[in-house]
C-alpha positions in Angstrom: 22.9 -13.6 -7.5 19.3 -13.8 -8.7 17.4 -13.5 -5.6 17.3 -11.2 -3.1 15.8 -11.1 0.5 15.1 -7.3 2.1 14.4 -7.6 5.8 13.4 -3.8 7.1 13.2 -3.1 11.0 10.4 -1.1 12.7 12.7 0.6 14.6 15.7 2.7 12.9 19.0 0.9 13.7 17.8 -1.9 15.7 18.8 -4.5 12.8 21.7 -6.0 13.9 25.2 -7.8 11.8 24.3 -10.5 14.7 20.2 -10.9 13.5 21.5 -10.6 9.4 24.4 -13.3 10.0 21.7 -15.9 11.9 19.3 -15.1 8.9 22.0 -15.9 6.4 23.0 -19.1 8.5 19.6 -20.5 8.4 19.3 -20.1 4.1 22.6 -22.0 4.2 20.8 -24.8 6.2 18.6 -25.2 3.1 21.1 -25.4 0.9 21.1 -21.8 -0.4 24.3 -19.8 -1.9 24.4 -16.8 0.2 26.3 -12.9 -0.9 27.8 -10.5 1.0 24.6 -8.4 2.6 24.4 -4.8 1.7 22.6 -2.1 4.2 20.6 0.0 2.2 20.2 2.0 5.8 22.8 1.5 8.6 21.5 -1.2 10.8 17.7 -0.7 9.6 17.4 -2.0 6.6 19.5 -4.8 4.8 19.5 -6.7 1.3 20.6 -10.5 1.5 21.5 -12.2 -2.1 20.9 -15.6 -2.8 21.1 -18.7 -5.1 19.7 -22.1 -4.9 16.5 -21.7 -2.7 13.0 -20.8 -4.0 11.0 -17.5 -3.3 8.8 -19.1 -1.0 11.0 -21.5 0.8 13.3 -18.3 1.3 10.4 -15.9 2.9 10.1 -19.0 5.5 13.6 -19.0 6.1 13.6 -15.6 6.7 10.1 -15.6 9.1 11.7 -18.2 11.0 14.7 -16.4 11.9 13.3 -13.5 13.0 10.3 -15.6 15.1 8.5 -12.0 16.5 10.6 -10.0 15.9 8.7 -6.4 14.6 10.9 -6.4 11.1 9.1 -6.8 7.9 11.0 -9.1 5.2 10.3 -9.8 1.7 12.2 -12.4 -1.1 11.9 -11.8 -4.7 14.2 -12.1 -8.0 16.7 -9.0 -8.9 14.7 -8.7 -12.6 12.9 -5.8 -12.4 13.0 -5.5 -9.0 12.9 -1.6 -9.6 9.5 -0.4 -10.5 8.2 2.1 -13.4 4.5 2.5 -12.4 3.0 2.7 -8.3 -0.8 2.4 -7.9 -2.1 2.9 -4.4 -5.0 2.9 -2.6 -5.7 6.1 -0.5 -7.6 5.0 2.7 -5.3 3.1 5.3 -2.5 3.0 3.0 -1.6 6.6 2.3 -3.5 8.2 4.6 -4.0 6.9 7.9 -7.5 6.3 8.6 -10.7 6.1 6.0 -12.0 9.6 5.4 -15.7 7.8 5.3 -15.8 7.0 8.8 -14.2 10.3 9.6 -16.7 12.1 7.9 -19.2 10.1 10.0 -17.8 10.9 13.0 -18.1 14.5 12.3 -21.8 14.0 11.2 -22.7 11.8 14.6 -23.1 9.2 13.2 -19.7 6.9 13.5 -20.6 3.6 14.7 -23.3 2.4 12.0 -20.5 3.9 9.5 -17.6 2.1 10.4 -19.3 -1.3 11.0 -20.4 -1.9 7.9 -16.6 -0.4 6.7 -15.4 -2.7 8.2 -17.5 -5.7 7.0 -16.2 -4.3 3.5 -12.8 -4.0 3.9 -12.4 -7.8 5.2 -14.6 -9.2 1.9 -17.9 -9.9 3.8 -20.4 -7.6 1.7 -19.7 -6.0 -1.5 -17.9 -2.7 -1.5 -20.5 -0.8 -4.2 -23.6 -2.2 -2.0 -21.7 -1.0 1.4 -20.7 2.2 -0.1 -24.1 2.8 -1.3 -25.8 2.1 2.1 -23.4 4.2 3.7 -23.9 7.4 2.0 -27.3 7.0 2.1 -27.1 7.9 5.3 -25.9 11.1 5.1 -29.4 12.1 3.0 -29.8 15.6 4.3 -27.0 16.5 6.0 -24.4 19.5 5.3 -21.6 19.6 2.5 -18.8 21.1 4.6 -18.5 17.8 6.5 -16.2 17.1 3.2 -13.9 20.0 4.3 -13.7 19.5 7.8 -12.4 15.8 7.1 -9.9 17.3 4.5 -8.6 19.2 7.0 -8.1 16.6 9.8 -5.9 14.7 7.2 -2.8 12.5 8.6 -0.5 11.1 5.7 1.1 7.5 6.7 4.9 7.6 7.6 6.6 7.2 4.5 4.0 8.0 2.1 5.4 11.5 0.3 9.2 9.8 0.5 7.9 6.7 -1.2 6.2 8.6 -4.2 8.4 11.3 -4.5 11.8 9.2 -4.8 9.6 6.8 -7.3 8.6 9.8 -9.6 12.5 11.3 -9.1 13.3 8.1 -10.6 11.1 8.0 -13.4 8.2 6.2 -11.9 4.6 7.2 -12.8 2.3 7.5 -9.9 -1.3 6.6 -9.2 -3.5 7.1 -6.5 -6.7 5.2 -6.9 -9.5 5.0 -4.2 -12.8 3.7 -3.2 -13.5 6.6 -1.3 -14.0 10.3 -2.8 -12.6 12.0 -5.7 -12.8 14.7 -2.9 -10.0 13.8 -1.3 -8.1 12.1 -3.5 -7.2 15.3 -5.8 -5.7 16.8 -2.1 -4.1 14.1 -1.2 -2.5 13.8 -4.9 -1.6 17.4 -5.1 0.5 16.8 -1.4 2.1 13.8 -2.2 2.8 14.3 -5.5 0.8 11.9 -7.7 0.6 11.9 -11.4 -2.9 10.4 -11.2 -6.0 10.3 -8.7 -9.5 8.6 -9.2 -12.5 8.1 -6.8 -16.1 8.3 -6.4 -18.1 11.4 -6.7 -20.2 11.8 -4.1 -23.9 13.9 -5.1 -24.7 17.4 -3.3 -27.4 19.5 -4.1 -27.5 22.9 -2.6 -24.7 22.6 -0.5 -26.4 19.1 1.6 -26.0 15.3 0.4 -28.4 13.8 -1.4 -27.5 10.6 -0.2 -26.3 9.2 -4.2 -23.1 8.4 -5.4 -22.6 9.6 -9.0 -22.4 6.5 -11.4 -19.9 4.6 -11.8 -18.6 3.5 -8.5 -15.0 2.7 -8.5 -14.5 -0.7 -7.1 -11.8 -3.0 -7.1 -12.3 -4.2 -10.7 -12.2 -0.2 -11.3 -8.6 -0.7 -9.5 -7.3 -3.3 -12.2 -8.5 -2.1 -14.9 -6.8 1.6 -14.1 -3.4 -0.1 -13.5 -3.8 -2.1 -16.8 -4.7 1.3 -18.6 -2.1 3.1 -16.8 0.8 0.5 -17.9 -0.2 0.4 -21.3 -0.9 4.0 -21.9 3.1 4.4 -20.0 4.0 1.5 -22.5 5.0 -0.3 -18.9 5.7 -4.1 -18.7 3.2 -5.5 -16.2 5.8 -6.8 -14.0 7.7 -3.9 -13.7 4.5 -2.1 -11.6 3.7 -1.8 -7.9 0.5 -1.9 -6.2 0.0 -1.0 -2.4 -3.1 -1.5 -0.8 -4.9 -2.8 2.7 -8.8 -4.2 1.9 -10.6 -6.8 0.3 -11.3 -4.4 -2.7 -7.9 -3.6 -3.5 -6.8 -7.5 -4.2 -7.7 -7.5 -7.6 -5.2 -5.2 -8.5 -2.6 -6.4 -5.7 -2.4 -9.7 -7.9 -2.6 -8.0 -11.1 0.5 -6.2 -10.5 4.1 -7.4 -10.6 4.5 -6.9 -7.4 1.7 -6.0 -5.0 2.3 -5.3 -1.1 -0.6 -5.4 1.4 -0.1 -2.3 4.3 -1.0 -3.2 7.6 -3.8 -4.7 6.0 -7.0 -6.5 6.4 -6.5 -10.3 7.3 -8.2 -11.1 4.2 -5.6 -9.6 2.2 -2.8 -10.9 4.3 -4.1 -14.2 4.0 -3.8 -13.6 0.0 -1.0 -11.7 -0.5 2.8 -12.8 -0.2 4.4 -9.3 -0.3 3.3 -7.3 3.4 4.2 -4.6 5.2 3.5 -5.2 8.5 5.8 -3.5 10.9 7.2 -0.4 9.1 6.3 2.4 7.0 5.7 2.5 3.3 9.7 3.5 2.6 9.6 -0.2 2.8 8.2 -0.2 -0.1 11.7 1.4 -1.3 13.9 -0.5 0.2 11.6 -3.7 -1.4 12.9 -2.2 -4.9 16.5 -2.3 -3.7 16.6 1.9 -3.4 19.1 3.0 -0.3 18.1 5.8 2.0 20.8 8.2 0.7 18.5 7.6 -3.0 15.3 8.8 -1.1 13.8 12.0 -2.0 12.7 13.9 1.1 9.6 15.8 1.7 
């Protein structure tokens, strides 16, 4: 079969034979050659193979079928459905939370923070210009607030199994980020990136100055470090993964051969086909065809 369809349920064993049979009942209705499913986790996660019906006209199938249901699905082709190269975005995707507004919260002053975060992350003002008036206001205040977020850290479900099993496999792994270089060299060193990159935020005698330290990594930042990346791993374009959940992370969720929006923004949703929406980022595994008994455990 060329074609696959993954369906993943939020809940582990809730997917039933009856749910996988009515999903392969309706692809039959438009015409589609259907294979024998295969679990890739008992009664959680499933891989349906399939002739005959396009990508798209196959994700709607699927939707249909599960109306509500809290179960993620995604269709694709079998080529290179494995991946070689994962670029992620930190904030929201690998961690939970965005360690901007958690240093604000710290410094007392949340609210103005996360508003205009938020207006970023759904497209409405330009990430460099909001991360640029953000930081300014933290002109003055104490350096440690960088530690104290560190420490409150929370990695999303499924993070470390997702990059570990990818780099047990061969993968290379990226973690690139809008926010701070800061973080991002912690988080890596956790999770087990190859790579990290983010902005570099400017402290003079232990306080903020209120600067970032030129360049700012934006989302064009993003694409171009994937391209770089898959050229400098001599990695075919369509053989990459991106993972991301804001407006600044499209770029480089189109440029790759496969790029899944996390619980993302509803600008991103409304541009991306690939989502995760219900379950954790060892979705992302069982996307790539990967079983659980293949995942590499934290």
């Amino acid at each position: 079969m060329d074609n696959v369809l993954t369906i993943v349920c939020s809940t582990v064993g809730e997917l039933s034979n009856q749910r996988v049979e009515q999903i392969c009942k309706n692809f039959t209705v438009f015409g589609a050659e259907i294979g024998n499913p295969i679990w890739l986790s008992d009664n959680t996660a499933c891989d349906i193979p399939f002739n005959n019906l396009s990508i798209e006209d196959a994700n709607k199938a699927g939707r249909d079928s599960l109306a509500f249901a809290p179960i993620d699905i995604l269709a694709q082709t079998q080529k290179n459905r494995k991946k070689k190269l994962l670029i992620a975005d930190m904030d929201s995707t690998i961690i939970q939370g965005e360690t901007l507004d958690d240093m604000a919260e710290l410094a007392g002053i949340g609210p103005q923070i996360a508003e205009i975060t938020a207006r970023a992350m759904n497209g409405e003002i330009l990430f460099s210009d909001a991360l640029r008036e953000r930081i300014a206001m933290f002109n003055g205040l104490s350096a440690s607030f960088l530690d104290q977020a560190a420490n409150n850290l929370v990695l999303t479900s499924g993070a470390e199994t997702l990059v570990r099993t990818m780099a047990a496999q061969g993968a290379y792994t990226a973690l690139v980020s809008g926010g701070f270089k800061f973080f991002t060299e912690r988080v890596a060193r956790q999770v087990g990136f190859d790579f990290n990159k983010g902005n570099e935020i400017e402290i003079i005698n232990n306080r903020f100055s209120g600067n970032i330290v030129e360049p700012i990594t934006t989302k064009t930042t993003k694409q171009e470090i994937l391209k770089t990346l898959a050229q400098e791993q001599k990695i075919e374009m369509v053989e990459t993964l991106a993972v991301g959940d804001g407006a600044n992370d499209l770029p480089m969720l189109h440029t790759a051969g496969l790029g899944i929006a996390y619980r993302a923004k509803p600008v991103v949703v409304a541009q991306v086909r690939a989502r995760v929406e219900h379950t954790d980022l060892t979705t992302l595994l069982y996307y790539q065809g990967y079983k659980q008994s293949e995942f590499s455990q934290p």
